[in-house]
C-alpha positions in Angstrom: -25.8 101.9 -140.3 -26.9 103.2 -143.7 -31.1 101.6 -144.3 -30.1 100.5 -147.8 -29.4 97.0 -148.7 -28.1 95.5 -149.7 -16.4 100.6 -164.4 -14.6 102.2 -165.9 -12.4 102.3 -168.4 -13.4 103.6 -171.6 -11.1 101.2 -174.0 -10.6 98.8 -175.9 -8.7 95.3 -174.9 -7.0 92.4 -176.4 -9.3 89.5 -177.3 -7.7 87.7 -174.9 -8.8 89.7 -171.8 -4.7 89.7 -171.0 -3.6 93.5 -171.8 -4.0 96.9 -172.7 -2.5 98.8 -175.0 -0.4 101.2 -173.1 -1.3 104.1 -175.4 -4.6 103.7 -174.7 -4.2 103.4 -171.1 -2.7 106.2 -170.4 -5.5 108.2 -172.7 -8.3 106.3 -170.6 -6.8 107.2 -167.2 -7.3 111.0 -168.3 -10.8 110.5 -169.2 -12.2 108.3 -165.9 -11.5 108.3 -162.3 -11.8 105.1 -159.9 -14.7 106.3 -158.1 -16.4 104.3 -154.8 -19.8 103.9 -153.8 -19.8 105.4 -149.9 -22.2 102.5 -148.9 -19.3 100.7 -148.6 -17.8 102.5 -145.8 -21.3 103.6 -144.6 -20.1 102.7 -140.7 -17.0 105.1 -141.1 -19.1 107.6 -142.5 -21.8 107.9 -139.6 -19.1 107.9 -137.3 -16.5 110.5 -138.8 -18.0 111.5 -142.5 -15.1 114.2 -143.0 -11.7 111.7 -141.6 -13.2 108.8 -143.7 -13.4 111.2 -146.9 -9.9 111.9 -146.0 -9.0 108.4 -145.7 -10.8 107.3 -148.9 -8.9 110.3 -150.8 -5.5 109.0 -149.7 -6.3 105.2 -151.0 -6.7 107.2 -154.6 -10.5 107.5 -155.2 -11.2 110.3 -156.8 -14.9 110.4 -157.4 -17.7 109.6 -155.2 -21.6 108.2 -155.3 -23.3 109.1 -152.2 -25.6 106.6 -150.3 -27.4 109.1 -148.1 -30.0 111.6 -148.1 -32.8 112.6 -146.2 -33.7 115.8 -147.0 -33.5 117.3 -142.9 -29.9 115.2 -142.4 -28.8 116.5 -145.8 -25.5 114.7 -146.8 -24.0 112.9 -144.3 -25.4 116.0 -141.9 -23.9 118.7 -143.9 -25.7 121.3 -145.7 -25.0 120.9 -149.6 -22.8 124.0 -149.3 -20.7 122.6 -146.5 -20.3 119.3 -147.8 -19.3 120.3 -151.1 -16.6 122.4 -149.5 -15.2 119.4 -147.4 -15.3 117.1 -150.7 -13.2 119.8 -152.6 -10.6 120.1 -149.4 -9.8 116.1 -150.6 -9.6 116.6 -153.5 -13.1 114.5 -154.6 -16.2 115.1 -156.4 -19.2 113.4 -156.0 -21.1 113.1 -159.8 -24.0 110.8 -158.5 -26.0 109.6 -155.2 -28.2 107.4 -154.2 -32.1 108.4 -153.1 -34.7 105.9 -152.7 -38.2 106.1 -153.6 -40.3 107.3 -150.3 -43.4 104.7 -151.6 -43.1 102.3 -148.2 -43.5 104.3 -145.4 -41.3 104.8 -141.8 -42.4 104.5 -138.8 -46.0 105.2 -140.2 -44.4 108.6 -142.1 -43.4 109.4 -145.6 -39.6 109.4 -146.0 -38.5 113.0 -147.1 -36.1 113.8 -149.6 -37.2 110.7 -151.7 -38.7 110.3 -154.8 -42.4 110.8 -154.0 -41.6 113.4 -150.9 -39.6 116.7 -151.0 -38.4 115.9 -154.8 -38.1 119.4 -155.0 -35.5 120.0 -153.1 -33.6 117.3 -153.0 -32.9 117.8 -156.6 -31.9 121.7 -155.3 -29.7 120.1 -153.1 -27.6 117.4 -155.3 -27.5 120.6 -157.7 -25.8 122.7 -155.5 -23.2 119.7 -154.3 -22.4 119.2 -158.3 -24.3 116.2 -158.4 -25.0 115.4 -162.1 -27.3 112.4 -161.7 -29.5 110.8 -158.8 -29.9 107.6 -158.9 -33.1 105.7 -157.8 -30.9 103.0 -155.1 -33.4 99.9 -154.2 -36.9 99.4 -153.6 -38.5 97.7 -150.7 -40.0 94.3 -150.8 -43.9 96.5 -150.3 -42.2 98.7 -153.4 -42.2 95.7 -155.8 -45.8 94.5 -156.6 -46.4 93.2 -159.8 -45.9 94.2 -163.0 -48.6 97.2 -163.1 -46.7 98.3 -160.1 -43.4 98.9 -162.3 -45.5 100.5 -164.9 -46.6 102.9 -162.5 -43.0 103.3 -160.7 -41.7 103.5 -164.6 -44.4 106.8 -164.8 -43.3 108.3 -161.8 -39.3 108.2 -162.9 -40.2 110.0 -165.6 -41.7 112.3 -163.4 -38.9 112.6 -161.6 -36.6 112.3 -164.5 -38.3 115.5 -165.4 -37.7 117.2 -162.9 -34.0 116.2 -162.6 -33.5 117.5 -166.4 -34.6 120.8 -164.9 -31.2 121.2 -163.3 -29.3 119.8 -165.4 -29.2 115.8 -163.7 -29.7 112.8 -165.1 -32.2 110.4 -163.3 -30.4 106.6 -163.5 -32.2 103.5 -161.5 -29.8 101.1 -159.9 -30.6 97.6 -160.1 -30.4 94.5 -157.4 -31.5 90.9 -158.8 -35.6 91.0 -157.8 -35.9 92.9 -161.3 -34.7 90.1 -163.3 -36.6 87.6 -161.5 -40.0 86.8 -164.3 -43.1 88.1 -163.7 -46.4 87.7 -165.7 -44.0 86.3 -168.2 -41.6 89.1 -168.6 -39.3 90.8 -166.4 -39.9 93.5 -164.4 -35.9 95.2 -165.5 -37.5 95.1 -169.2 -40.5 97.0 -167.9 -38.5 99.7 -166.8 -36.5 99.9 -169.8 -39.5 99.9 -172.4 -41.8 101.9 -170.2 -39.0 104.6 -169.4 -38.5 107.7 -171.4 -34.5 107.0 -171.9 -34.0 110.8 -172.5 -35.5 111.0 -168.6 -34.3 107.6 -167.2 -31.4 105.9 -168.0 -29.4 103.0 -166.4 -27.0 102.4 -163.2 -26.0 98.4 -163.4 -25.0 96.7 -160.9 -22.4 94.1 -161.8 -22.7 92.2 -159.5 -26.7 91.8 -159.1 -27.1 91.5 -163.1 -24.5 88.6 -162.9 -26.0 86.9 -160.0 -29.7 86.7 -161.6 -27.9 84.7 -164.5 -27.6 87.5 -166.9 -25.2 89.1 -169.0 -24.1 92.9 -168.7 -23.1 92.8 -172.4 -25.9 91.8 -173.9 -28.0 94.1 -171.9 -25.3 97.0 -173.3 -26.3 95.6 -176.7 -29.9 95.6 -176.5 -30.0 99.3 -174.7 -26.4 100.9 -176.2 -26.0 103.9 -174.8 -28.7 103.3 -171.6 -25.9 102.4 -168.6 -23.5 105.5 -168.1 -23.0 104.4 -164.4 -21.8 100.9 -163.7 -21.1 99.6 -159.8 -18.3 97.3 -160.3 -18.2 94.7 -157.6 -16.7 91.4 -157.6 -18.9 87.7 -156.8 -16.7 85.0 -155.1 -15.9 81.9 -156.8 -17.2 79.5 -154.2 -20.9 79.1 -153.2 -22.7 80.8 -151.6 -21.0 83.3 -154.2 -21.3 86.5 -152.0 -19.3 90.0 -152.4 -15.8 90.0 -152.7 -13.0 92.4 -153.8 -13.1 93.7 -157.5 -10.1 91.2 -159.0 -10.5 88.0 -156.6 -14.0 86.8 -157.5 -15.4 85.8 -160.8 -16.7 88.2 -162.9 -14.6 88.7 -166.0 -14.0 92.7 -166.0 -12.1 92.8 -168.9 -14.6 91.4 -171.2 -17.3 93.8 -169.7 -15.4 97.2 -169.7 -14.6 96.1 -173.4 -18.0 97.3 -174.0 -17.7 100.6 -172.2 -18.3 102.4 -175.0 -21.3 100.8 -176.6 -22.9 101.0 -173.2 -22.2 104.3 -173.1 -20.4 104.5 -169.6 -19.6 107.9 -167.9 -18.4 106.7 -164.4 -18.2 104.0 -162.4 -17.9 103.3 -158.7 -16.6 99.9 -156.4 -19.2 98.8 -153.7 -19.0 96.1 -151.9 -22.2 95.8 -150.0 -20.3 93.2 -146.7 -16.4 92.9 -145.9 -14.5 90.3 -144.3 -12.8 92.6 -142.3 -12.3 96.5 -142.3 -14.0 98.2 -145.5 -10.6 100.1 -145.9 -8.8 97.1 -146.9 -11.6 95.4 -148.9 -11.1 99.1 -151.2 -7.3 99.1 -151.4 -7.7 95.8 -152.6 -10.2 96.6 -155.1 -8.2 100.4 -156.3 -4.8 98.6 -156.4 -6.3 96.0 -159.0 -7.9 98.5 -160.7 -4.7 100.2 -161.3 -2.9 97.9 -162.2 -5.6 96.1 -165.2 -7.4 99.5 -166.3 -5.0 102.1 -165.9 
């Protein structure tokens, strides 16, 4: 299993939340693919990464965010090359992945292809897959620290965020609940979003995690318009203790959100859902076939 832990439609909708206009849907569905965050089916892919891309292509993703890297495994142990190859057999592309940050260590060693070790080439790498922006995933508990500690992790994504612009990617940080959580009086999400060059460092929200630490993805598109062009759209159950569910059969009110595409300045978006109650293949069809049928 993968070590990480653990949309959308650019248009406008009725007031009501109801409908679209079928004009307009039909004009969005040109512009944005349903895409799906591979964590999901991060079993599958350790076991058979090419069948599973298959599979996932025939349930009607067409975009990708990858959820692992190491720099000596490459992408999902194919060379950048290779694996760009395979996603082009199905059909897919793969605009964004997931890297962590290399500060807390493994087994006593420095995690390559991170943020803080071999940078350089995983950067090369997502380049030559297509990748157009890397995405800072999660950071360890040890990662955290106080507020000077995301000052100095906002410094180093600008580093990085440098570096990305080199090739033509866009560093993005992906956020969980722990950064909305107050400390010293402020929060530690606002730290990275004042502290961040947003040229160098913009924005992947969570859904989910944003709505779960009591806050509201809108208002957070207001304040920062423009600052979130990748969303991970994941659905919270209804009933306590208000864990991951398919996108359509939880709580979070879509419609209102992806009503706000626009001013939050969305470019793609991707389904996760971080624990299934059965097979991850049925959890996705569930979440696609409502998609299709309220955003397309």
């Amino acid at each position: 299993m993968a070590t990480r832990r653990d949309f959308v439609k650019s248009a406008a909708l009725l007031s009501t939340g109801a409908l679209l206009a079928p004009a307009l849907l039909a004009a969005t569905a040109k512009q944005k693919a349903i895409g799906l965050q591979l964590y999901t089916v991060r079993d599958a892919m350790q076991q058979d990464p090419v069948g599973t891309l298959a599979k996932v292509a025939q349930l009607g993703f067409t975009s990708l965010e990858g959820a692992t890297y190491t720099g000596t495994q490459q992408f999902y142990g194919m060379m950048p090359a290779v694996f760009r190859q395979v996603l082009r057999q199905q059909g897919l592309s793969m605009p964004s992945s997931h890297y962590m940050l290399g500060e807390a260590l493994e087994n006593g060693q420095p995690k390559q292809g991170t943020i803080l070790h071999g940078w350089d080439r995983a950067v090369d790498d997502a380049a030559a897959v297509g990748i157009k922006y890397m995405v800072c995933a999660y950071l360890f508990e040890d990662e955290r620290g106080d507020l000077d500690h995301y000052k100095l992790l906002a410094e180093r994504l600008n580093k990085a965020g440098e570096r990305c612009r080199t090739a033509g990617i866009q560093l993005c940080y992906h956020n969980h609940d722990f950064e909305f959580a107050t400390l010293g009086g402020q929060l530690p999400y606002d730290v990275l979003l004042s502290q961040t060059d947003k040229s160098l460092v913009q924005m992947e929200l969570d859904l989910y995690w944003a709505v779960k630490a009591g806050h509201d993805p809108v208002a957070l598109f207001k304040a920062h318009p423009g600052r979130f062009p990748l969303w991970h759209v994941k659905d919270m159950a209804k009933t306590p203790p208000h864990g991951f569910t398919e996108v359509g059969n939880g709580s979070i009110d879509f419609a209102r959100i992806f009503a706000q595409a626009k001013c939050a300045g969305l470019r793609h978006f991707f389904v996760e859902q971080d624990e299934t109650p059965g097979s991850p293949f049925d959890s996705i069809q569930q979440s696609i076939s409502y998609l299709k049928r309220t955003l397309r």
